[in-house]
TORKOL-4160 file (C-alpha; in steps of 0.2 Angstrom, whole numbers, padded with zeros to 4 digits, m for minus):
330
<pt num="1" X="0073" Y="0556" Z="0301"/>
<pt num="2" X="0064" Y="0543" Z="0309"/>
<pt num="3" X="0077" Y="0531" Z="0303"/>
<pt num="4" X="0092" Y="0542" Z="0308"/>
<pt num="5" X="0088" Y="0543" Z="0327"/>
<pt num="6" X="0090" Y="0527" Z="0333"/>
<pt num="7" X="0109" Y="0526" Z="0322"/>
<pt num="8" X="0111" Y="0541" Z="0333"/>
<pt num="9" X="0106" Y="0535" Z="0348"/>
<pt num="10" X="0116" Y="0518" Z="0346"/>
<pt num="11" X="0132" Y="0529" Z="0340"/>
<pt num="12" X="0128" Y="0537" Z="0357"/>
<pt num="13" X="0127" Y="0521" Z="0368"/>
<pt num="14" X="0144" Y="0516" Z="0360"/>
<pt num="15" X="0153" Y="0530" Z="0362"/>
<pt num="16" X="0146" Y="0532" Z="0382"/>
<pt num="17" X="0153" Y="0512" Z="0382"/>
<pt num="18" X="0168" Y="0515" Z="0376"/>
<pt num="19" X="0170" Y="0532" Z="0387"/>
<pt num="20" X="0166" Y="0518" Z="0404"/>
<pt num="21" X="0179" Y="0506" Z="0397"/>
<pt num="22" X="0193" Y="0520" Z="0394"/>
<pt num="23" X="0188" Y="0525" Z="0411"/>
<pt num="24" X="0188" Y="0510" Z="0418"/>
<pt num="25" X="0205" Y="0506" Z="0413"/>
<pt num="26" X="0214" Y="0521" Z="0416"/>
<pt num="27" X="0205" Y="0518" Z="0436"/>
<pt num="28" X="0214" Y="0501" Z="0436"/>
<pt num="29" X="0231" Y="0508" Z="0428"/>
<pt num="30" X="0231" Y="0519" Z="0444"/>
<pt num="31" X="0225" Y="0508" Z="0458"/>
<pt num="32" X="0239" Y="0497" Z="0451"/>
<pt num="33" X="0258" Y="0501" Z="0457"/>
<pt num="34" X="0268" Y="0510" Z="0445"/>
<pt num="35" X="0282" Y="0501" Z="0448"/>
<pt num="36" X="0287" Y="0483" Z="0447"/>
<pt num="37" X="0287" Y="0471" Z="0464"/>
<pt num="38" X="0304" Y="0479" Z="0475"/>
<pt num="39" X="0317" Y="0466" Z="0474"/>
<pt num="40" X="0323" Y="0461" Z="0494"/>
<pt num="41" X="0334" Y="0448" Z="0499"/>
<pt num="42" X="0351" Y="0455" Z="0509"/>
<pt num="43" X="0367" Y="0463" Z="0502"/>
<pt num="44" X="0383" Y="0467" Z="0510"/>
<pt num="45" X="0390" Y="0485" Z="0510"/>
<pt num="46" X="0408" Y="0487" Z="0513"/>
<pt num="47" X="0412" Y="0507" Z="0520"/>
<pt num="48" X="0427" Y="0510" Z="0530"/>
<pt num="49" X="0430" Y="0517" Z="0548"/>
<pt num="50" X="0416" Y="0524" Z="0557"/>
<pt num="51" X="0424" Y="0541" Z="0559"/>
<pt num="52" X="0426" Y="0542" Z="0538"/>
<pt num="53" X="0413" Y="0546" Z="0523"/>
<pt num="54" X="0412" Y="0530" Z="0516"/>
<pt num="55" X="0403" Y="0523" Z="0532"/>
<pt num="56" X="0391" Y="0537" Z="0535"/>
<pt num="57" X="0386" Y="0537" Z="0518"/>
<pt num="58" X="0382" Y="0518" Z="0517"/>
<pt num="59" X="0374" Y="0521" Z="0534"/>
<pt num="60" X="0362" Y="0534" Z="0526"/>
<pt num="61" X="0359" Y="0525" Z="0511"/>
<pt num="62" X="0354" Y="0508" Z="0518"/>
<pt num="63" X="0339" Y="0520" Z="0527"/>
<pt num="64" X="0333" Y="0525" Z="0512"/>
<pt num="65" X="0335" Y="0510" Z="0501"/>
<pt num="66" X="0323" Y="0502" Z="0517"/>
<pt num="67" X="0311" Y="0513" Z="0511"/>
<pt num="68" X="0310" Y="0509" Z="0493"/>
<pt num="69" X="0313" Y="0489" Z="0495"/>
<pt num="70" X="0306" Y="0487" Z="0513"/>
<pt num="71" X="0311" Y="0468" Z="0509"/>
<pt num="72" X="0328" Y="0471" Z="0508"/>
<pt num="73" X="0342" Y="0467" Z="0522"/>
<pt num="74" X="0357" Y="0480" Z="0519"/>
<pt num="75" X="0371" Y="0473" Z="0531"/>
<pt num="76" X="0386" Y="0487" Z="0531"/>
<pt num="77" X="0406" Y="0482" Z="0534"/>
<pt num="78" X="0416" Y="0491" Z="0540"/>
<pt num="79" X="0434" Y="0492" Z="0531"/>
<pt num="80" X="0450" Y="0500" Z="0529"/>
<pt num="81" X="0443" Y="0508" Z="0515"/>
<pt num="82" X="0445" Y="0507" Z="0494"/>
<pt num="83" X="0459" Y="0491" Z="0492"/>
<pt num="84" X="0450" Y="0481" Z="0505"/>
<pt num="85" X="0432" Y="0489" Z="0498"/>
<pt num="86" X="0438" Y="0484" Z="0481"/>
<pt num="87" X="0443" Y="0468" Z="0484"/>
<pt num="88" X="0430" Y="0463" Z="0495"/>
<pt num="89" X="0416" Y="0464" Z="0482"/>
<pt num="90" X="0431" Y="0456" Z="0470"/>
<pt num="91" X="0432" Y="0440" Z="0476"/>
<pt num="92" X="0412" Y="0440" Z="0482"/>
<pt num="93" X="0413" Y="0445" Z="0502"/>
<pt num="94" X="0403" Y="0460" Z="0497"/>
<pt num="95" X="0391" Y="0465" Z="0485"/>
<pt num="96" X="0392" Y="0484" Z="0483"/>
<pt num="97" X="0407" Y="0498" Z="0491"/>
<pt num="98" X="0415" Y="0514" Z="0489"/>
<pt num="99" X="0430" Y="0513" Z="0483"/>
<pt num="100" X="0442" Y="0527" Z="0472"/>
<pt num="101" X="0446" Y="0526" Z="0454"/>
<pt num="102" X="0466" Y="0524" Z="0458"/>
<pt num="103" X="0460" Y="0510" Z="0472"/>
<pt num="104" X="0450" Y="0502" Z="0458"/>
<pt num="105" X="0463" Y="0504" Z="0444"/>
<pt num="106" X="0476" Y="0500" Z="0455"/>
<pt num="107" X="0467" Y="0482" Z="0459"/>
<pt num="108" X="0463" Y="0479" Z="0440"/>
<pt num="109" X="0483" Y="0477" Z="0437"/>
<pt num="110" X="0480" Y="0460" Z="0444"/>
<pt num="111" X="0469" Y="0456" Z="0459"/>
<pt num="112" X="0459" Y="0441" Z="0460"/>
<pt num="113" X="0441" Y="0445" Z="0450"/>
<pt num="114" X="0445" Y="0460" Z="0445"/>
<pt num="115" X="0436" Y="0456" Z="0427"/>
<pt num="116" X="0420" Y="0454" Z="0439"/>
<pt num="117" X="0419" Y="0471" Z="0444"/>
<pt num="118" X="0407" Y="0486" Z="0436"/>
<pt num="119" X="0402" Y="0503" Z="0441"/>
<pt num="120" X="0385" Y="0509" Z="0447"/>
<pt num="121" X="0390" Y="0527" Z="0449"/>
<pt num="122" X="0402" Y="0540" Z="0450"/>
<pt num="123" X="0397" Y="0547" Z="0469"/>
<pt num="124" X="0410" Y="0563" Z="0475"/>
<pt num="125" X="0428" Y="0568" Z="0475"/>
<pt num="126" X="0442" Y="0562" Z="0487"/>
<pt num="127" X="0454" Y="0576" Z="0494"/>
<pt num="128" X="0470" Y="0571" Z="0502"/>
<pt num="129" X="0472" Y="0581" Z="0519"/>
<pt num="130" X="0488" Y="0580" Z="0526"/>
<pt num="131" X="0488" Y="0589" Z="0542"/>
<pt num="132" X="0499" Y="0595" Z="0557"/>
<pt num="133" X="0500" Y="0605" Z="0572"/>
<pt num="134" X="0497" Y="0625" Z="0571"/>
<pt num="135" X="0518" Y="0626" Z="0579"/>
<pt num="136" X="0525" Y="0614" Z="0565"/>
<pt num="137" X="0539" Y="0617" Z="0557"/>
<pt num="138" X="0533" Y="0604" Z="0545"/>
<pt num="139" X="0530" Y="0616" Z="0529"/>
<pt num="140" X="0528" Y="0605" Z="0513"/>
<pt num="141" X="0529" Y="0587" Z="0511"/>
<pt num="142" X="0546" Y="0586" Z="0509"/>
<pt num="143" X="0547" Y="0592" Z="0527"/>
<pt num="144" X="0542" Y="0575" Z="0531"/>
<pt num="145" X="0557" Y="0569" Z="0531"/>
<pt num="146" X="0564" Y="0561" Z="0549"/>
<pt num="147" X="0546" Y="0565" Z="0554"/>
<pt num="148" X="0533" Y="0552" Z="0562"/>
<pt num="149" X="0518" Y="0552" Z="0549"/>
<pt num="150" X="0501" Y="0542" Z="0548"/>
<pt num="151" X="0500" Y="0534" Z="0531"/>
<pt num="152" X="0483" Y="0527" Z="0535"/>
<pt num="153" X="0477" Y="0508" Z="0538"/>
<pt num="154" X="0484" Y="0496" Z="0527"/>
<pt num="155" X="0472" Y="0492" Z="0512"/>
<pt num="156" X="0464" Y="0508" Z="0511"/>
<pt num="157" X="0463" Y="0521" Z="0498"/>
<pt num="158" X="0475" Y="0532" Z="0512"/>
<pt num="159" X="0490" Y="0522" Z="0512"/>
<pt num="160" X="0490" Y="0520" Z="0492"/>
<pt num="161" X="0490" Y="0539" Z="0490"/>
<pt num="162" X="0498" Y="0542" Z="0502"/>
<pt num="163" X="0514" Y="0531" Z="0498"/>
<pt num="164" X="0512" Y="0538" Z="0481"/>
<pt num="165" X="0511" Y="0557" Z="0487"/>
<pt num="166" X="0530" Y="0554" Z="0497"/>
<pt num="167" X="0538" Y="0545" Z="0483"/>
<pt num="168" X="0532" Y="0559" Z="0472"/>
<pt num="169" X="0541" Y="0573" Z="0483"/>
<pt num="170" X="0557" Y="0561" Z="0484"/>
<pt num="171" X="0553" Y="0551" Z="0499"/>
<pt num="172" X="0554" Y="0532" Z="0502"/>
<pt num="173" X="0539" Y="0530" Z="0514"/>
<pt num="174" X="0548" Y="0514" Z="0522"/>
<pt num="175" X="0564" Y="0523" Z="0527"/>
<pt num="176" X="0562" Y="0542" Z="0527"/>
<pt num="177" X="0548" Y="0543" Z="0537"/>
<pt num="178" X="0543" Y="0534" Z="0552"/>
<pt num="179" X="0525" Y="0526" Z="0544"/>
<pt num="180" X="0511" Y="0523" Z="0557"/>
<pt num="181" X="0496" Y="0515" Z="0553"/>
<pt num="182" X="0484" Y="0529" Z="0560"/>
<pt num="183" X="0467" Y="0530" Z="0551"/>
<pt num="184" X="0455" Y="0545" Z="0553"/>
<pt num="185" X="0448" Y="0536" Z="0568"/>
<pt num="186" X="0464" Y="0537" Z="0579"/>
<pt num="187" X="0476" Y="0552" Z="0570"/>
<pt num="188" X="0468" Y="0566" Z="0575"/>
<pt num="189" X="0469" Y="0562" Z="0594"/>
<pt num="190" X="0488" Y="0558" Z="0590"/>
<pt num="191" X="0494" Y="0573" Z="0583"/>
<pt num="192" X="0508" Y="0583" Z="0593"/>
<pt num="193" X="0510" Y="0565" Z="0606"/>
<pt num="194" X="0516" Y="0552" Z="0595"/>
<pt num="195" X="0513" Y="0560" Z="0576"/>
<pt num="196" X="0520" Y="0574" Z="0568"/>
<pt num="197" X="0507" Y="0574" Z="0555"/>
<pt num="198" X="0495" Y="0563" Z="0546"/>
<pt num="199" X="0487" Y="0559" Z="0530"/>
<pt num="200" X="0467" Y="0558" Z="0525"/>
<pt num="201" X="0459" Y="0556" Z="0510"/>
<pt num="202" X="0441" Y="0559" Z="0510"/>
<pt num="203" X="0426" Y="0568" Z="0506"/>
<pt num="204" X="0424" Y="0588" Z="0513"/>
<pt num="205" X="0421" Y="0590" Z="0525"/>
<pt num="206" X="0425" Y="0574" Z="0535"/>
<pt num="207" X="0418" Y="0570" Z="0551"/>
<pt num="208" X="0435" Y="0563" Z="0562"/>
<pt num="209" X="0441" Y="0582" Z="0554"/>
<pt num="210" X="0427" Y="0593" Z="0558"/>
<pt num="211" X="0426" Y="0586" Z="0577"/>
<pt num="212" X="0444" Y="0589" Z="0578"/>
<pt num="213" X="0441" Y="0606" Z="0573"/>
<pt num="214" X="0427" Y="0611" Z="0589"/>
<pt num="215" X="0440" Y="0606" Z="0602"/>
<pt num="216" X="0458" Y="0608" Z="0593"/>
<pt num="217" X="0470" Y="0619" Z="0581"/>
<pt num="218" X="0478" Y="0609" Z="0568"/>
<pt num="219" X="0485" Y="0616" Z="0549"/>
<pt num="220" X="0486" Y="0610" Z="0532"/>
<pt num="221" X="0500" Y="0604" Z="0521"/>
<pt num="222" X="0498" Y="0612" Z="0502"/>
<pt num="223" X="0502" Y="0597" Z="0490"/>
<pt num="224" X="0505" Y="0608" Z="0473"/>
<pt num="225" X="0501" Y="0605" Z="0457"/>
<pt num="226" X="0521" Y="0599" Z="0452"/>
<pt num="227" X="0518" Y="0585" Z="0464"/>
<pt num="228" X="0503" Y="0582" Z="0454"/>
<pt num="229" X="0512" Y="0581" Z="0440"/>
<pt num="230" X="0525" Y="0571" Z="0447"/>
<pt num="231" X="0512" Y="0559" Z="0450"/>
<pt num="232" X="0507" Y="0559" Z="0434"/>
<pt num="233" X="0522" Y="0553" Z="0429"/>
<pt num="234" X="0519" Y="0536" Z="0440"/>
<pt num="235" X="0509" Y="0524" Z="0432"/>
<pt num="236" X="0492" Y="0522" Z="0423"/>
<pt num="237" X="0481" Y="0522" Z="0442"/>
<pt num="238" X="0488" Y="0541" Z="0445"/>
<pt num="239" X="0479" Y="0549" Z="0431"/>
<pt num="240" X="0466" Y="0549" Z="0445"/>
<pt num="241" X="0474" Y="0561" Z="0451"/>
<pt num="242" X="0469" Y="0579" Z="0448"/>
<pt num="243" X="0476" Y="0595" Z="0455"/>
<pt num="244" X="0463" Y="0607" Z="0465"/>
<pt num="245" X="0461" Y="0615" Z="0483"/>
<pt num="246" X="0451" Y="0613" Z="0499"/>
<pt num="247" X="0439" Y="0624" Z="0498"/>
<pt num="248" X="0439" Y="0640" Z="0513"/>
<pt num="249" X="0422" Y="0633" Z="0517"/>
<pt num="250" X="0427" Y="0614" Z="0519"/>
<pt num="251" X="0433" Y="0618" Z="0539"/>
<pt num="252" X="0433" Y="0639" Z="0540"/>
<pt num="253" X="0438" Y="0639" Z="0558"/>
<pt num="254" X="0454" Y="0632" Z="0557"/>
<pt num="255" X="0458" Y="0638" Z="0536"/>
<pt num="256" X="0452" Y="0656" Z="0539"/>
<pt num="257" X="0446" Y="0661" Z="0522"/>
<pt num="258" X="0461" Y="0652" Z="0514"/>
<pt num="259" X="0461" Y="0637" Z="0504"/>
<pt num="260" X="0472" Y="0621" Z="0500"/>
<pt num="261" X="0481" Y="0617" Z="0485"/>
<pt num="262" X="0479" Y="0598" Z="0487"/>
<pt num="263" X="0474" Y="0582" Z="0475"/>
<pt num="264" X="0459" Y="0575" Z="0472"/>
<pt num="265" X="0451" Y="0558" Z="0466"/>
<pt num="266" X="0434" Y="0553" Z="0460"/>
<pt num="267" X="0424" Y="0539" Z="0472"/>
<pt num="268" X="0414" Y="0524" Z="0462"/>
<pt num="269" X="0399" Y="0515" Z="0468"/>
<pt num="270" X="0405" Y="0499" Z="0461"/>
<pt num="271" X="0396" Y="0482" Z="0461"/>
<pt num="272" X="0400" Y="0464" Z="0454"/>
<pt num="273" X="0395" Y="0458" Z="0436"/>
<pt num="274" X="0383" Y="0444" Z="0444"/>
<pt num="275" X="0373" Y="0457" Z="0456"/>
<pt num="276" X="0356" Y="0456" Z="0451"/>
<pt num="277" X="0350" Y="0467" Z="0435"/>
<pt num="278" X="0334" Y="0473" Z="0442"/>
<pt num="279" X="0342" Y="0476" Z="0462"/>
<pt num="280" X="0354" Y="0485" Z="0453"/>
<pt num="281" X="0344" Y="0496" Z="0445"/>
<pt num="282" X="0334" Y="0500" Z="0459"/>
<pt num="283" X="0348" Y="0502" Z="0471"/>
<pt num="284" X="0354" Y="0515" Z="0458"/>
<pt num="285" X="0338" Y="0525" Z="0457"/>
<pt num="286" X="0339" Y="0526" Z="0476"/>
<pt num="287" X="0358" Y="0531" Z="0477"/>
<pt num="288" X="0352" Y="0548" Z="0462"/>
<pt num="289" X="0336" Y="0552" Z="0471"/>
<pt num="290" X="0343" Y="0553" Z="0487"/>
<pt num="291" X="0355" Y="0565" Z="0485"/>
<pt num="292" X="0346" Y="0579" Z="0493"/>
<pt num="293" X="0341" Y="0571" Z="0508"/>
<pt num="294" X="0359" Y="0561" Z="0511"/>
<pt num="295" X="0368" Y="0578" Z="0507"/>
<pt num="296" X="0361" Y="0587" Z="0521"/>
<pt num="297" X="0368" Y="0576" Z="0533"/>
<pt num="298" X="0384" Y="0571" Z="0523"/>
<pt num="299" X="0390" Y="0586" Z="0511"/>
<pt num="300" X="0399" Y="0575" Z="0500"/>
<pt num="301" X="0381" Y="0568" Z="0495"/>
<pt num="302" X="0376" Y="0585" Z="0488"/>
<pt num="303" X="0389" Y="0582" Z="0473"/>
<pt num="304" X="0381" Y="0567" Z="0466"/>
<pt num="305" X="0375" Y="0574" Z="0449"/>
<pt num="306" X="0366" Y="0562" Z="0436"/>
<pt num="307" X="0374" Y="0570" Z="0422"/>
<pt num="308" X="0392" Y="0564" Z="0430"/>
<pt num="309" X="0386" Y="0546" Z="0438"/>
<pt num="310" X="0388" Y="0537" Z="0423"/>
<pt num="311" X="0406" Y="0540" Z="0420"/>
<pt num="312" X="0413" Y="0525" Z="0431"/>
<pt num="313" X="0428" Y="0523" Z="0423"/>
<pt num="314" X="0439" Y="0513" Z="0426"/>
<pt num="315" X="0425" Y="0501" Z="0424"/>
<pt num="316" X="0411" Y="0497" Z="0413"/>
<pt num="317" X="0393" Y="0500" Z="0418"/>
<pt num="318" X="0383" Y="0487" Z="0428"/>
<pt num="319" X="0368" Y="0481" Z="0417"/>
<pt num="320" X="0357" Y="0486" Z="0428"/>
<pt num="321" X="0363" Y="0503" Z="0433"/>
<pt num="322" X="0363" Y="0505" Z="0413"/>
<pt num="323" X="0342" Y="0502" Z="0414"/>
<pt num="324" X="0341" Y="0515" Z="0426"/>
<pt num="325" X="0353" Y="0530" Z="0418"/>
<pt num="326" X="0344" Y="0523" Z="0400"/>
<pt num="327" X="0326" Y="0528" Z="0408"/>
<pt num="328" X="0329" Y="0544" Z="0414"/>
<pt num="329" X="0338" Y="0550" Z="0398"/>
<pt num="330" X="0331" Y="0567" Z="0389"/>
């Protein structure tokens, strides 16, 4: 016995020891940061007009990116929207945009860097929201015919739909019509003066749109599922395209319970090939976990899901935005 105690009392010491060293360790492992130094520098963010989604998205996500790489300078672009978007970050005069998959498709036929492009994440859908006066005799989109339309600004996502939408319905957008260049900024206040009716395509509800809404009357134009289909029929970018409605909610004072047969189309967070890995990746983590707090002030936010983001095809993942997605899988 009298042997025994002092093993005992040694065993004791050691195991009190190594109790302080776990201890202290795990007091270190917690003073430390749990993630890695936040990259900084500055990035350009192409958006589009300040009356559209894509700008008060990137407006809202630039604040919350501040917050998790304080270092990092977000400078935002305004654009015409996706063709200008895509090709900005293309051919290097931005780093990230918005841009839709028929944009981005459309581009990768042959514009200049297009193998330099990846996806970051699939954001919110796109619906086309051709609209009119309450009075208008205008009824379906052939009724455009002879009529004075806004096609949107050149090089954005409006005018490709929506040149693709007219030919679907059997009209030349050059000579049917009488095309104006009208974005979301300047059509609404044009309607019933020098436009008969106008195109958008954006996120529900949109801003220009929802204004319009507190102060004017206005109607939308169904787009049915046999344009869609027509569509179809196109080229490879319109398999984009997918038939559904404008929700009653989207702007109820104006569609009175009823919805919209219309077309909609999935917007990217797209990046370039060279953009760094671990800014990537940390962009990304921001764009997912700020859904909530975006979404309350831009609805369309509320629909970024991280069991859709992945899916950015027509491009491949960015390394980067593959980390993150990699890190959070079950």
């Amino acid at each position: 016995m009298s042997k025994l105690l002092p093993r005992v009392g040694r065993r004791r010491v050691l195991q009190s020891a190594s109790v302080g060293v776990v201890a202290l360790g795990l007091l270190l492992w917690w003073l430390l940061p749990l993630e890695e130094e936040p990259p900084g520098g500055t990035i350009t963010f192409s958006t589009g007009t300040r009356a559209g989604v894509y700008y008060e998205y990137g407006d809202r996500l630039r604040k919350e990116l501040a917050k998790d790489m304080p270092d990092l300078e977000v400078e935002l672009l305004t654009s015409a929207g996706s063709q200008e978007n895509v090709a900005r970050v293309a051919t290097g005069k931005a780093d990230f945009t918005i841009a839709a998959a028929d944009a981005v498709e459309t581009y990768k036929l042959g514009g200049e860097g297009a193998d330099r492009l990846r996806g970051v994440a699939r954001l919110y859908d796109d619906y086309v929201q051709l609209v009119v006066a309450p009075n208008s005799e205008i009824r379906s989109v052939a009724d455009l015919r002879g009529k004075r339309v806004a096609i949107g600004l050149p090089d954005s996502g409006v005018r490709l739909i929506a040149n693709r939408v007219l030919r679907a319905a059997g009209l030349d957008p050059e000579h049917d019509i009488t095309p104006y260049s009208d974005g979301i900024d300047t059509g609404p206040k044009q309607l019933g003066k020098k436009l008969d009716a106008f195109f958008w395509s954006g996120g529900l509800p949109t801003d220009g749109l929802r204004k319009l809404a507190r102060t004017e009357l206005f109607r939308f134009i169904p787009i049915d599922a046999g344009l869609v289909a027509e569509l179809h029929r196109e080229r490879a970018a319109t398999r984009y395209y997918r038939a559904t409605s404008i929700p009653e909610s989207a702007y109820p004072t104006i569609q009175k319970g009823e919805a919209v047969p219309t077309i909609a189309v999935s917007n990217l967070l797209i990046t370039r090939k060279d953009m760094d890995p671990e800014l990537t990746e940390w962009l990304t983590r921001a764009v997912i976990r700020s859904r909530d707090r975006i979404g309350a002030h831009v609805h369309s936010a509320q629909l970024v899901d991280l069991r859709t983001a992945i899916y950015t095809d027509p491009l491949s993942l960015h390394e980067g935005a593959r980390r993150y997605y990699r890190s959070v899988k079950p």
